[in-house]
mmCIF file of the N, C-alpha and C atoms, coordinates in Angstrom:
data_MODEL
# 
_entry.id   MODEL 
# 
loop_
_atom_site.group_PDB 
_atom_site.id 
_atom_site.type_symbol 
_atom_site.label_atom_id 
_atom_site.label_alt_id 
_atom_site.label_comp_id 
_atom_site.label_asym_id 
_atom_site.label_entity_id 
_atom_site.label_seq_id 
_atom_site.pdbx_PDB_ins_code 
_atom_site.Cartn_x 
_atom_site.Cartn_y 
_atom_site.Cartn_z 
_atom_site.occupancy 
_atom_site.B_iso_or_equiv 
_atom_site.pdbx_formal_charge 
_atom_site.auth_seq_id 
_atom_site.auth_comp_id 
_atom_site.auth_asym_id 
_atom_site.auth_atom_id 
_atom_site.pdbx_PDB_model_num 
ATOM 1   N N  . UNK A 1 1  ? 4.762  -13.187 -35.309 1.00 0.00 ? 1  UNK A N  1 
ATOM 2   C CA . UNK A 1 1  ? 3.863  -13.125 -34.180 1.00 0.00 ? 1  UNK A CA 1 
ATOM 3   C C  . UNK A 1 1  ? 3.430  -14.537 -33.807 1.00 0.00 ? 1  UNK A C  1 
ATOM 4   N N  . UNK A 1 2  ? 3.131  -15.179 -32.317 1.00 0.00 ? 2  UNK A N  1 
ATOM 5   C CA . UNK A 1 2  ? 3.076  -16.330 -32.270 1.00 0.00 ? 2  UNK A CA 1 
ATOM 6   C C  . UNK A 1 2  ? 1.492  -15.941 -31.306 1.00 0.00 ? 2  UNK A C  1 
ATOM 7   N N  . UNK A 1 3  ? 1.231  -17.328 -32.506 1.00 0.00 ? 3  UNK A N  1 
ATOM 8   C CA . UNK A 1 3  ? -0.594 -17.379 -32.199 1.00 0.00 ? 3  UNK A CA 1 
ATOM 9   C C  . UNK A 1 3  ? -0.924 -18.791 -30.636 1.00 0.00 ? 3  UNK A C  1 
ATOM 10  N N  . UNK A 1 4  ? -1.788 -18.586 -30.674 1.00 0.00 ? 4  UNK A N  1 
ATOM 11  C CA . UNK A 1 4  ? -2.210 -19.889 -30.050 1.00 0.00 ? 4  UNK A CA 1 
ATOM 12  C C  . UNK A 1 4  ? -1.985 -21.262 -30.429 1.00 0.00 ? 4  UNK A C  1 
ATOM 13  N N  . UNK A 1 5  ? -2.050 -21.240 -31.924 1.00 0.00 ? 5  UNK A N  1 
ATOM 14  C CA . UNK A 1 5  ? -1.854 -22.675 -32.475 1.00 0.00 ? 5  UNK A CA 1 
ATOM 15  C C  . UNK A 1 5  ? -0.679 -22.643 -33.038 1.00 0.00 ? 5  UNK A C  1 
ATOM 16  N N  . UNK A 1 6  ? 0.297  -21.696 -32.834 1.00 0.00 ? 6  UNK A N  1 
ATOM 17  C CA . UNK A 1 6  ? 1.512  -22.139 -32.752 1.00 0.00 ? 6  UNK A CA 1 
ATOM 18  C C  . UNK A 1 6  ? 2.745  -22.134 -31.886 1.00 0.00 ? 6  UNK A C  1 
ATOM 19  N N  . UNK A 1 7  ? 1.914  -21.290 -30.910 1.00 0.00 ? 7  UNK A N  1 
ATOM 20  C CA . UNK A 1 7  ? 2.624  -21.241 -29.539 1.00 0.00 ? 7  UNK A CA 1 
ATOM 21  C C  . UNK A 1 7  ? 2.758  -22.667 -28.635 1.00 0.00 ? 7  UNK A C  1 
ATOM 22  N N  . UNK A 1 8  ? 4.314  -23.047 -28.208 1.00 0.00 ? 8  UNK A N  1 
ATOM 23  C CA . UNK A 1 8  ? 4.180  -24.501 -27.193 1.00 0.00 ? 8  UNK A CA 1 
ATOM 24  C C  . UNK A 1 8  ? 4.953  -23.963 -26.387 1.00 0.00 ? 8  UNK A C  1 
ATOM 25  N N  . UNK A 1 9  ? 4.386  -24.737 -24.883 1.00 0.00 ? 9  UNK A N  1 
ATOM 26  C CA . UNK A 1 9  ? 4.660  -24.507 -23.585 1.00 0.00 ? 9  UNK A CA 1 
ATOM 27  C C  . UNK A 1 9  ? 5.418  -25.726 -23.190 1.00 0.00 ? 9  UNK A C  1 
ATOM 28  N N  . UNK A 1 10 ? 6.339  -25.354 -21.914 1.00 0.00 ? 10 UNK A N  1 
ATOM 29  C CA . UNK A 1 10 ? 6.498  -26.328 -21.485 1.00 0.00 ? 10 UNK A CA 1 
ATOM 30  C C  . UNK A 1 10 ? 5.811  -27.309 -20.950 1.00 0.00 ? 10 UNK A C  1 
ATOM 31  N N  . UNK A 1 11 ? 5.023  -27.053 -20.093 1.00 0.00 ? 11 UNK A N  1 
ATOM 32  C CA . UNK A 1 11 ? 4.439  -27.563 -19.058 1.00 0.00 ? 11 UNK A CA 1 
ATOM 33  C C  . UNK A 1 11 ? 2.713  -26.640 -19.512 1.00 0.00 ? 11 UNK A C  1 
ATOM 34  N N  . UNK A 1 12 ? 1.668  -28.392 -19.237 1.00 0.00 ? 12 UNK A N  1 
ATOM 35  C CA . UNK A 1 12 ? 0.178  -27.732 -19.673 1.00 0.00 ? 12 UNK A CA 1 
ATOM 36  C C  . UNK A 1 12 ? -0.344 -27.131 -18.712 1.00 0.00 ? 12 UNK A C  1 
ATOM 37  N N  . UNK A 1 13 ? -1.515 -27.294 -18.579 1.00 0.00 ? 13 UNK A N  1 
ATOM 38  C CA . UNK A 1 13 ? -2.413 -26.145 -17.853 1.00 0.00 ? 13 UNK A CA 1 
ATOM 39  C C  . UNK A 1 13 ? -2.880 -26.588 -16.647 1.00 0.00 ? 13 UNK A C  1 
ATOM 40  N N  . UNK A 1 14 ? -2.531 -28.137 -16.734 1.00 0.00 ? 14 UNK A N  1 
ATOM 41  C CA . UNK A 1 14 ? -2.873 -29.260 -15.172 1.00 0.00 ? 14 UNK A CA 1 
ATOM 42  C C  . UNK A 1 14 ? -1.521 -29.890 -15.036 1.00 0.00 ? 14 UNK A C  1 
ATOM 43  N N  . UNK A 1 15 ? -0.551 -29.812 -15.556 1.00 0.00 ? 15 UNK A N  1 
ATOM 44  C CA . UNK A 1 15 ? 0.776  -30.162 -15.367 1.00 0.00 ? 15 UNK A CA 1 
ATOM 45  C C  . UNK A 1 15 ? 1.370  -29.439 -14.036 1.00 0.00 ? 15 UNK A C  1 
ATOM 46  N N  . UNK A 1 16 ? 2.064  -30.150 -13.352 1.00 0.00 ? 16 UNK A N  1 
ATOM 47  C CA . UNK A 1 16 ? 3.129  -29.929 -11.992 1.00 0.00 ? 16 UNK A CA 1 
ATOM 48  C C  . UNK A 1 16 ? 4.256  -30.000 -12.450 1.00 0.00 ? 16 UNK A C  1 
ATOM 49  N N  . UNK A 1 17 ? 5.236  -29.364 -12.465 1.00 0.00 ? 17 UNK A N  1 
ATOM 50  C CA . UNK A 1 17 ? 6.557  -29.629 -12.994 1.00 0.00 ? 17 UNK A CA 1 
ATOM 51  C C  . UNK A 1 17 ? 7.360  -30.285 -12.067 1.00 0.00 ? 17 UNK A C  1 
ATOM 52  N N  . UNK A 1 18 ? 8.775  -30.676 -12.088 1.00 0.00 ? 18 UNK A N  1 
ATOM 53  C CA . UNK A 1 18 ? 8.911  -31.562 -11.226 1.00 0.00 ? 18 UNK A CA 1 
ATOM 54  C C  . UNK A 1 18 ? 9.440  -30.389 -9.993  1.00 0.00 ? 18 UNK A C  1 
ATOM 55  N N  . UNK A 1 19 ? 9.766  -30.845 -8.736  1.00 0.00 ? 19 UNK A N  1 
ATOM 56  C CA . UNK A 1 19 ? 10.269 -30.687 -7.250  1.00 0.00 ? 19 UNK A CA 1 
ATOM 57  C C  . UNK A 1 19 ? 11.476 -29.397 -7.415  1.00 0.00 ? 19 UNK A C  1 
ATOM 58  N N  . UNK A 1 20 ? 12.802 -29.869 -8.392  1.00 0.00 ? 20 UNK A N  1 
ATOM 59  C CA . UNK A 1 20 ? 13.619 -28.925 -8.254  1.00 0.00 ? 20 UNK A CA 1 
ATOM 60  C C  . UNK A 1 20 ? 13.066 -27.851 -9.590  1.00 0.00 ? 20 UNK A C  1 
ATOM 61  N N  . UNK A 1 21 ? 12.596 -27.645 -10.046 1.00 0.00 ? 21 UNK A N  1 
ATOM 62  C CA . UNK A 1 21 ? 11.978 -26.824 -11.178 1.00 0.00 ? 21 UNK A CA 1 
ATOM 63  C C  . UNK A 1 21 ? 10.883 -25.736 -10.273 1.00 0.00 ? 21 UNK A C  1 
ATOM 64  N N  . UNK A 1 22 ? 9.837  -26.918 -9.156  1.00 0.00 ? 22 UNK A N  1 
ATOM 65  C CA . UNK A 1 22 ? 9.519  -25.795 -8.443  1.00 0.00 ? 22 UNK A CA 1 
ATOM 66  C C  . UNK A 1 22 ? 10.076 -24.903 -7.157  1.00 0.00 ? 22 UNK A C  1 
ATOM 67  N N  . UNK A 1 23 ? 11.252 -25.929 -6.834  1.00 0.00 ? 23 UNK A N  1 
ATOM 68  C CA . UNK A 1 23 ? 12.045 -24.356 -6.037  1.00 0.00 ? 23 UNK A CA 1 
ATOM 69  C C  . UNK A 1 23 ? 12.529 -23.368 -6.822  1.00 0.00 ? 23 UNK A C  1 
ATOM 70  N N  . UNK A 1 24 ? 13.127 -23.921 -8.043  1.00 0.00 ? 24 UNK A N  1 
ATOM 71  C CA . UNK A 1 24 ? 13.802 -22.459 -8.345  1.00 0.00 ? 24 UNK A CA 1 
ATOM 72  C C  . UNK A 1 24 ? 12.916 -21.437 -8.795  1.00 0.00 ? 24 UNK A C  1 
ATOM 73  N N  . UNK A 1 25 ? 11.491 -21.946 -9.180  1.00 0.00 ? 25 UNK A N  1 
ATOM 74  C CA . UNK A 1 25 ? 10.439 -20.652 -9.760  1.00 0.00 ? 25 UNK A CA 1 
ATOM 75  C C  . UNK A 1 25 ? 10.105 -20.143 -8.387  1.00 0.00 ? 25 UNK A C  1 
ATOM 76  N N  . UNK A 1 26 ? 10.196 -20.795 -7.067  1.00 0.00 ? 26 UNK A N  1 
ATOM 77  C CA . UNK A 1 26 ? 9.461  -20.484 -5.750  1.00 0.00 ? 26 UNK A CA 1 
ATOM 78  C C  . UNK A 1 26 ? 11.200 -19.560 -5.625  1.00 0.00 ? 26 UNK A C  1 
ATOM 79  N N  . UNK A 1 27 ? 11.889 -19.926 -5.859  1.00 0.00 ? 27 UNK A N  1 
ATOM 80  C CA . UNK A 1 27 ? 13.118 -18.860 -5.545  1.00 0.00 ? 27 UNK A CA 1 
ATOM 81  C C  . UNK A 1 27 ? 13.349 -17.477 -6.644  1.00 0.00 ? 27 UNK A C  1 
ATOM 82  N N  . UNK A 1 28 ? 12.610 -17.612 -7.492  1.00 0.00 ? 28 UNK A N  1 
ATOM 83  C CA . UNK A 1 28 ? 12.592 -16.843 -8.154  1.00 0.00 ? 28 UNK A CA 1 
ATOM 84  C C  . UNK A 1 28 ? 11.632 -15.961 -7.728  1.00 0.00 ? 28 UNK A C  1 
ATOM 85  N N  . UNK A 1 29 ? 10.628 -16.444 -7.501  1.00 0.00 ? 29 UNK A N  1 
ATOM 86  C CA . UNK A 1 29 ? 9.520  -15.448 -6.910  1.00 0.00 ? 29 UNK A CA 1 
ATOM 87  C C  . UNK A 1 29 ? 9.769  -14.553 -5.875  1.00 0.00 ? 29 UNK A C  1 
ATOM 88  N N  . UNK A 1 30 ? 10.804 -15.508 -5.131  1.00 0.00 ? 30 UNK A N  1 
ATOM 89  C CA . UNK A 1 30 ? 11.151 -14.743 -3.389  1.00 0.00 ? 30 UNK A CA 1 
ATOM 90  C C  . UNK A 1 30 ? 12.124 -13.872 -3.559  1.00 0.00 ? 30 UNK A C  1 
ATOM 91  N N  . UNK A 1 31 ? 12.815 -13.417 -4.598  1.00 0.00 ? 31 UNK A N  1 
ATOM 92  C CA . UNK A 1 31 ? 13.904 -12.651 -4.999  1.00 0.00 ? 31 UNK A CA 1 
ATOM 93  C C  . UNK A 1 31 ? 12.980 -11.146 -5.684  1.00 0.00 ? 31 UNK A C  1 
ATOM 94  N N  . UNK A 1 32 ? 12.003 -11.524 -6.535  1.00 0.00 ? 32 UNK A N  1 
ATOM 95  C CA . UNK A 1 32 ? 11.553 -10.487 -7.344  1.00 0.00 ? 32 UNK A CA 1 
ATOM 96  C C  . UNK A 1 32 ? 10.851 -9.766  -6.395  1.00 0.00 ? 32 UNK A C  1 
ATOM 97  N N  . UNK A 1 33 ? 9.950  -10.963 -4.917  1.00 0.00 ? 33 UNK A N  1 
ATOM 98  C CA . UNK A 1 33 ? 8.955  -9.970  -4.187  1.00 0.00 ? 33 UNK A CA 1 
ATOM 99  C C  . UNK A 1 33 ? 10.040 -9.268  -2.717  1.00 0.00 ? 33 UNK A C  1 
ATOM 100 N N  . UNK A 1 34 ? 11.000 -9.817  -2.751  1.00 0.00 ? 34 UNK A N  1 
ATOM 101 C CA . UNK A 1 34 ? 12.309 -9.328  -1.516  1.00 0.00 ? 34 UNK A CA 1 
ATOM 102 C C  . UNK A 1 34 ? 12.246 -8.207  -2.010  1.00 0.00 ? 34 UNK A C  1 
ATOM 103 N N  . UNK A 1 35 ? 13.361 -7.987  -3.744  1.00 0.00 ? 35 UNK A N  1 
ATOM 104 C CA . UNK A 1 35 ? 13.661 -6.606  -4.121  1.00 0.00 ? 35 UNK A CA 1 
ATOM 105 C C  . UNK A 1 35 ? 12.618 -5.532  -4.030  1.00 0.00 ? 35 UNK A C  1 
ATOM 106 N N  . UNK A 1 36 ? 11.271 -5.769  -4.243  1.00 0.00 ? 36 UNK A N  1 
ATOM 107 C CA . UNK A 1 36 ? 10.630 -5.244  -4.552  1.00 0.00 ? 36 UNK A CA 1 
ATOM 108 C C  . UNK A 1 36 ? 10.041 -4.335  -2.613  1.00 0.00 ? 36 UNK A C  1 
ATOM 109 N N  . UNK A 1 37 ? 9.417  -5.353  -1.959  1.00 0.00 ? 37 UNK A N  1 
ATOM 110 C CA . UNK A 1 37 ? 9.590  -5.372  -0.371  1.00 0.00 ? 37 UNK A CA 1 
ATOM 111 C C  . UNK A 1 37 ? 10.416 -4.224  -0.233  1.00 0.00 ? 37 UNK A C  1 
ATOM 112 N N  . UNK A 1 38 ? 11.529 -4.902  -0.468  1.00 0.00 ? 38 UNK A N  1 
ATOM 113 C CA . UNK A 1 38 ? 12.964 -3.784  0.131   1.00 0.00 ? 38 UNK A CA 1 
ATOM 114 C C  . UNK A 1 38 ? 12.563 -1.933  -0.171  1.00 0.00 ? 38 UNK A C  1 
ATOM 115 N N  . UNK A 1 39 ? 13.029 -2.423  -1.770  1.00 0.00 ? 39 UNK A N  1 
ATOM 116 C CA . UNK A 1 39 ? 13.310 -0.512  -2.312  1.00 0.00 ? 39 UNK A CA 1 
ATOM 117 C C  . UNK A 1 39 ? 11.749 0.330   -1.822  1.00 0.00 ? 39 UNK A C  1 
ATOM 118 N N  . UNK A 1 40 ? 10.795 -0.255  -1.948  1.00 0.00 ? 40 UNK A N  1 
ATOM 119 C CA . UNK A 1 40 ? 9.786  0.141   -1.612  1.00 0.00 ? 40 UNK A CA 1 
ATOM 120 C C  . UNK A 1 40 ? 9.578  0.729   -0.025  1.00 0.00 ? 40 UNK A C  1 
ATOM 121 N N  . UNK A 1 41 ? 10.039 -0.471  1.131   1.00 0.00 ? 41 UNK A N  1 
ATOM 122 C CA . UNK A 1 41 ? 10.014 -0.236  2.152   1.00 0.00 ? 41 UNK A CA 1 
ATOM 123 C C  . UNK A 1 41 ? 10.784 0.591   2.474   1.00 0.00 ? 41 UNK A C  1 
ATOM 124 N N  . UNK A 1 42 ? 11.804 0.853   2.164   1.00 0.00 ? 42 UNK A N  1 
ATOM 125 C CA . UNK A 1 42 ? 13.012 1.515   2.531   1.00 0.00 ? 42 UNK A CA 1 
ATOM 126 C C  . UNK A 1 42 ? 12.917 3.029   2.135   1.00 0.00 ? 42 UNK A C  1 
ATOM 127 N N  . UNK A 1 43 ? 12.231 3.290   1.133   1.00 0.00 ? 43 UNK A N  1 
ATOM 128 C CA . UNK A 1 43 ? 11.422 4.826   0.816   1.00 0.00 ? 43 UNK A CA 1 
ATOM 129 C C  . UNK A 1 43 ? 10.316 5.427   1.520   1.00 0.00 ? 43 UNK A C  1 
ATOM 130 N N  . UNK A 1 44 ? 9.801  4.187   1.686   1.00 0.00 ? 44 UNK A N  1 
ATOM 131 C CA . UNK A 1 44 ? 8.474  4.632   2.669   1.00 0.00 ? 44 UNK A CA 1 
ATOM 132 C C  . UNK A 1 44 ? 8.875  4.999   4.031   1.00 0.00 ? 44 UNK A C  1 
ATOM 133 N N  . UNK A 1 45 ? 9.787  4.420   4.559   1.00 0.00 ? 45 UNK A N  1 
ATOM 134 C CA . UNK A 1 45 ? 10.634 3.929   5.884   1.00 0.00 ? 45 UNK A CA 1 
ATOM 135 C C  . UNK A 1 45 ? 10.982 5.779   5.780   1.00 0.00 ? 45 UNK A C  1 
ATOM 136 N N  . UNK A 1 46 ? 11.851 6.017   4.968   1.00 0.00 ? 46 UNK A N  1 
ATOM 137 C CA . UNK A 1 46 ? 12.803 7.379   4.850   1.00 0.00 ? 46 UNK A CA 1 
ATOM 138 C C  . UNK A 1 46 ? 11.599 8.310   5.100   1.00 0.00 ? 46 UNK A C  1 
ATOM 139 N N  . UNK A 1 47 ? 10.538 8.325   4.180   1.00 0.00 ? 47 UNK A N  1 
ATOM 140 C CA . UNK A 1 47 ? 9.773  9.276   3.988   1.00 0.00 ? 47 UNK A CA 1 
ATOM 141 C C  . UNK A 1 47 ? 8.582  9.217   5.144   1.00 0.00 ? 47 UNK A C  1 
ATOM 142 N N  . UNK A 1 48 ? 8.824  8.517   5.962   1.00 0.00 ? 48 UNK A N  1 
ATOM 143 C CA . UNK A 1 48 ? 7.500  8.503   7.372   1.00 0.00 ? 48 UNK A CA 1 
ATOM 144 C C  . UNK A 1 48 ? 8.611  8.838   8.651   1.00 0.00 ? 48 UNK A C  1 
ATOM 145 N N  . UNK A 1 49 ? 9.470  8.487   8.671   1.00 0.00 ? 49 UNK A N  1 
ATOM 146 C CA . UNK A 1 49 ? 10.155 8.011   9.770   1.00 0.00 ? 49 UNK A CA 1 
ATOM 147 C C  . UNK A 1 49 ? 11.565 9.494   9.608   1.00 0.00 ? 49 UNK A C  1 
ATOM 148 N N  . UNK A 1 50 ? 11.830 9.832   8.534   1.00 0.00 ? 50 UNK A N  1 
ATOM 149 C CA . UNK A 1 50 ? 13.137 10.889  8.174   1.00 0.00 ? 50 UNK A CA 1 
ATOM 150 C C  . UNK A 1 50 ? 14.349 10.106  9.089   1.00 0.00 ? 50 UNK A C  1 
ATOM 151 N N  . UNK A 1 51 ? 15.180 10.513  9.527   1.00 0.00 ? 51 UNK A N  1 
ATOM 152 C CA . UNK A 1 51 ? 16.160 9.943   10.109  1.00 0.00 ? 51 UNK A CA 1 
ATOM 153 C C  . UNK A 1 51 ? 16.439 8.801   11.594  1.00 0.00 ? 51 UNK A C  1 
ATOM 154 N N  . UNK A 1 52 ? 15.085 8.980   12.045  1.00 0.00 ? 52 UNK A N  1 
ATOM 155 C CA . UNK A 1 52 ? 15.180 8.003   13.033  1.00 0.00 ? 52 UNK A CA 1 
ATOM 156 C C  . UNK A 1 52 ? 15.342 6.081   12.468  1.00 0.00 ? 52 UNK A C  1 
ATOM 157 N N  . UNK A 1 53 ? 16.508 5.517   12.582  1.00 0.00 ? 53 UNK A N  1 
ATOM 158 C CA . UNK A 1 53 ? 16.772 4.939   12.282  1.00 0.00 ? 53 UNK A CA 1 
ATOM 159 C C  . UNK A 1 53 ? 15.878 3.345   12.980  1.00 0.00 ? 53 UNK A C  1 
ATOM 160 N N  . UNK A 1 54 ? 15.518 3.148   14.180  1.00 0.00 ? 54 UNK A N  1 
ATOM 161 C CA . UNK A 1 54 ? 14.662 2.376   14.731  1.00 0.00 ? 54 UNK A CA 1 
ATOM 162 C C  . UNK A 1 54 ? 13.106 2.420   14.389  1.00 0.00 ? 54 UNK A C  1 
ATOM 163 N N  . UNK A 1 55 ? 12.543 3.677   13.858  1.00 0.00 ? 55 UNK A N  1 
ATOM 164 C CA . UNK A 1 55 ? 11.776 3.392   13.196  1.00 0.00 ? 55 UNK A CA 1 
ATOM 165 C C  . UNK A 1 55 ? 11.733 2.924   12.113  1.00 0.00 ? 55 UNK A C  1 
ATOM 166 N N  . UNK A 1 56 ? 12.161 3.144   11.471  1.00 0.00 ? 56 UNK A N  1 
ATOM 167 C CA . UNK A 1 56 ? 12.889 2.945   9.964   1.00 0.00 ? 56 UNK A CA 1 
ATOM 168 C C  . UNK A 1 56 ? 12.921 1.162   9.928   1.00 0.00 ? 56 UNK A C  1 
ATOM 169 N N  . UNK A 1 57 ? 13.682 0.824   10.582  1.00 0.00 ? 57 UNK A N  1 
ATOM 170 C CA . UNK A 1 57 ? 13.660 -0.188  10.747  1.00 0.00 ? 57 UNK A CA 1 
ATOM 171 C C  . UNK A 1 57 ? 12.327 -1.442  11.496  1.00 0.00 ? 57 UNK A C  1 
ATOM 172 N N  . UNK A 1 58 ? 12.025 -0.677  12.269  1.00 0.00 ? 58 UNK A N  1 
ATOM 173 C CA . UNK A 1 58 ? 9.952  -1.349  12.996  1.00 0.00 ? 58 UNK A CA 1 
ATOM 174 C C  . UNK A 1 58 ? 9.304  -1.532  12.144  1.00 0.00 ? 58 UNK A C  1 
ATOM 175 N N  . UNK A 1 59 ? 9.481  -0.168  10.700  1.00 0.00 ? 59 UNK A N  1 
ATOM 176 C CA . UNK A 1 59 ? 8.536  -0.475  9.875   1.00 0.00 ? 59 UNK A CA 1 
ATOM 177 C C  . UNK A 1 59 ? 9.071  -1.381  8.608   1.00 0.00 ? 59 UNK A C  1 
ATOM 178 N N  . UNK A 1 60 ? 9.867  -1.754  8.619   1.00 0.00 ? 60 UNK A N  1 
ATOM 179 C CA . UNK A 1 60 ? 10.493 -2.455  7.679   1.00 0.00 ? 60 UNK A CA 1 
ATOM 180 C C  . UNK A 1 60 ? 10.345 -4.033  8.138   1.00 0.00 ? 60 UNK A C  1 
ATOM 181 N N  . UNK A 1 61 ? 10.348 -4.320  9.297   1.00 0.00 ? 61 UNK A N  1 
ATOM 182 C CA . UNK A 1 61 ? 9.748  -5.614  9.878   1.00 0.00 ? 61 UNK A CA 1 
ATOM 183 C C  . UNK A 1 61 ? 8.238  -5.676  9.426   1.00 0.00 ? 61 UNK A C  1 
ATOM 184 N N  . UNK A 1 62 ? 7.588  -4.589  10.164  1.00 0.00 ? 62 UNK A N  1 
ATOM 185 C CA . UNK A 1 62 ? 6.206  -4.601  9.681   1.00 0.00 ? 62 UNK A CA 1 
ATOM 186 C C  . UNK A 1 62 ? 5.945  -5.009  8.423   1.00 0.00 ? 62 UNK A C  1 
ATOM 187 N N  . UNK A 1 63 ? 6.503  -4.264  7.373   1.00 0.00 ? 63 UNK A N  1 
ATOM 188 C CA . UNK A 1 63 ? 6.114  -4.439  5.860   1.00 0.00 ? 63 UNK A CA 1 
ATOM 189 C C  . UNK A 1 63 ? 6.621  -6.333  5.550   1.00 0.00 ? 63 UNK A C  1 
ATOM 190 N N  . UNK A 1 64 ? 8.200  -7.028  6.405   1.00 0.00 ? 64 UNK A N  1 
ATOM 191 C CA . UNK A 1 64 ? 8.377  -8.378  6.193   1.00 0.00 ? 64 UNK A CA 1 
ATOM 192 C C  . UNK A 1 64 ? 7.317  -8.931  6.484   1.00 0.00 ? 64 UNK A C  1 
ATOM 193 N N  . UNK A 1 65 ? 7.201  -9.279  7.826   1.00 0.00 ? 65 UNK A N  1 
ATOM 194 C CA . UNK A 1 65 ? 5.586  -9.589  8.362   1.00 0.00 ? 65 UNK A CA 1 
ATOM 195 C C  . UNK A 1 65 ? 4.429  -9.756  7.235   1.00 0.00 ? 65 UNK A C  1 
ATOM 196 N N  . UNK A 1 66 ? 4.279  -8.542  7.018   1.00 0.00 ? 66 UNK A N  1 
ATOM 197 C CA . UNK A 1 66 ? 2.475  -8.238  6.037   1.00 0.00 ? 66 UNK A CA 1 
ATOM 198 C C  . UNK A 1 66 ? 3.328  -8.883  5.099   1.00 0.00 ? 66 UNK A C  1 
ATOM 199 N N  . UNK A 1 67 ? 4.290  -8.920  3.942   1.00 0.00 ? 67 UNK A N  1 
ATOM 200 C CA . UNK A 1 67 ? 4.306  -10.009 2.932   1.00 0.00 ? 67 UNK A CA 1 
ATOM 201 C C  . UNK A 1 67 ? 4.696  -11.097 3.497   1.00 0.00 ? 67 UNK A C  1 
ATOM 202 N N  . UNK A 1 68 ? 4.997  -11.869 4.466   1.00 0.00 ? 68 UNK A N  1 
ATOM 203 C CA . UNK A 1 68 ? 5.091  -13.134 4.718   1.00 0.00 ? 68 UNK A CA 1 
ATOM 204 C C  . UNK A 1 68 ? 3.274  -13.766 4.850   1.00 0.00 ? 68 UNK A C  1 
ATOM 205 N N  . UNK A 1 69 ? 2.520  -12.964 5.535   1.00 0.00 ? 69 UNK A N  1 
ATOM 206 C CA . UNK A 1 69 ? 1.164  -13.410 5.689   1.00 0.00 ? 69 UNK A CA 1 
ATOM 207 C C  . UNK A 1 69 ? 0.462  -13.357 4.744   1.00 0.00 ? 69 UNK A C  1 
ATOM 208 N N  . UNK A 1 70 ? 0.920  -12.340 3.535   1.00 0.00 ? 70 UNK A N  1 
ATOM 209 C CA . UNK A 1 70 ? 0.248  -12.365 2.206   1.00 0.00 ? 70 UNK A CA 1 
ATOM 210 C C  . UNK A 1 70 ? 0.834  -14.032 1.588   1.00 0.00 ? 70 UNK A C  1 
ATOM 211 N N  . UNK A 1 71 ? 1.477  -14.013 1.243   1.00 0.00 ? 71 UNK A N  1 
ATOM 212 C CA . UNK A 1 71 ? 2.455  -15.219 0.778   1.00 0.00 ? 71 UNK A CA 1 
ATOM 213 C C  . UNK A 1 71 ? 1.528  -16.335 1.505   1.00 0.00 ? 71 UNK A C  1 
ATOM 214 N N  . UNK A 1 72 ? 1.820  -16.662 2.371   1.00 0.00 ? 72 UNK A N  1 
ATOM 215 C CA . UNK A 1 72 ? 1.027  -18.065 3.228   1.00 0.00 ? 72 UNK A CA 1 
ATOM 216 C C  . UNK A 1 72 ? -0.218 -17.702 2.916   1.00 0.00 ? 72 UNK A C  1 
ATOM 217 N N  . UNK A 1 73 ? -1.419 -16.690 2.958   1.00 0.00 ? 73 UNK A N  1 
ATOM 218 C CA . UNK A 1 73 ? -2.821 -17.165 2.410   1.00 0.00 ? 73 UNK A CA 1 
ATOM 219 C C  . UNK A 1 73 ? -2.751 -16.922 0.860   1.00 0.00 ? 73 UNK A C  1 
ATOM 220 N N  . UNK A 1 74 ? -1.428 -16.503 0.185   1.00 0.00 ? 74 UNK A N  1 
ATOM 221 C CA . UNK A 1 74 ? -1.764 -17.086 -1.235  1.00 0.00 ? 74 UNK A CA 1 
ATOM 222 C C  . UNK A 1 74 ? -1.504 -18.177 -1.802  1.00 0.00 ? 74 UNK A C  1 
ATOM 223 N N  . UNK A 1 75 ? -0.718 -18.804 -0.686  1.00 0.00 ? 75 UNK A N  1 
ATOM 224 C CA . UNK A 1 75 ? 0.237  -20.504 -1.211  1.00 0.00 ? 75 UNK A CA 1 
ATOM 225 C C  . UNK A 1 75 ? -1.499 -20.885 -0.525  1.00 0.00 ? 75 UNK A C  1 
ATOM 226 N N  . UNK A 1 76 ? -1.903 -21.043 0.693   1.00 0.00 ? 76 UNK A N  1 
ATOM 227 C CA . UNK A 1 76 ? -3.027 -21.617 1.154   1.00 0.00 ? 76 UNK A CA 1 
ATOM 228 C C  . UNK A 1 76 ? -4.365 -21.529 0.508   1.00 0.00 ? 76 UNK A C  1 
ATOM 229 N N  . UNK A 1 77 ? -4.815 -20.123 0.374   1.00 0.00 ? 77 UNK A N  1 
ATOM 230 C CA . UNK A 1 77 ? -5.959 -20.217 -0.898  1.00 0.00 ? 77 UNK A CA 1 
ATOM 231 C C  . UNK A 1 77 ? -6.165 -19.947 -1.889  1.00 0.00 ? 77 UNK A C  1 
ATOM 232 N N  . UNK A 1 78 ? -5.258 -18.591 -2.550  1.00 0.00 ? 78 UNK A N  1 
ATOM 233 C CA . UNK A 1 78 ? -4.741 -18.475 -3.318  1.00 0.00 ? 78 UNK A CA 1 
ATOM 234 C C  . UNK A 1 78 ? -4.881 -19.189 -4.591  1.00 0.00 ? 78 UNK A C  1 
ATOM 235 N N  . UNK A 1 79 ? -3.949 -20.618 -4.977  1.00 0.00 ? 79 UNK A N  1 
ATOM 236 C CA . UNK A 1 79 ? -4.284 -20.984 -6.027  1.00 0.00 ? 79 UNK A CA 1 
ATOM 237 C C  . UNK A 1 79 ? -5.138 -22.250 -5.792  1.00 0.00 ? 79 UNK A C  1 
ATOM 238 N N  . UNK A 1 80 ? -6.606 -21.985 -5.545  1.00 0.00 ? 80 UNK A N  1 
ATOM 239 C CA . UNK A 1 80 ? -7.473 -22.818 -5.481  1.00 0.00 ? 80 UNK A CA 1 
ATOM 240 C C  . UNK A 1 80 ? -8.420 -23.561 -7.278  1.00 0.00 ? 80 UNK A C  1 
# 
């Protein structure tokens, strides 16, 4: 079992890692919250909308939209 005083991190608790280290965690992030976006939207989409395919799709913009604006006020205030 790993304790506190023997647990090591890469990077401390006021540490920035460098530039390409933070795209790929910022690309990592945008992959886990896409998949997630998607299967989600795409059920909700089926289950409001049943076969009309243009809705289906309005609301699937909608849901891009609302996480793009979540995203920008959490990069903006977020980690204050």
């Amino acid at each position: 079992m790993v304790t506190e005083e023997t647990a090591t991190f890469k990077y401390g608790l006021d540490d920035t890692p460098p530039p390409a280290a933070m795209a790929l965690y910022g690309l990592q992030w945008w992959i886990v919250c896409l998949a997630c976006s998607v299967n989600v939207g795409v059920v909700t989409a089926r289950l409001f909308y049943g076969g009309d395919v243009a809705g289906q799709m309005f609301y699937l913009q909608k849901t891009f939209a609302l996480m793009g604006l979540a995203g920008l006020a959490q990069i903006l205030a977020g980690h204050r």
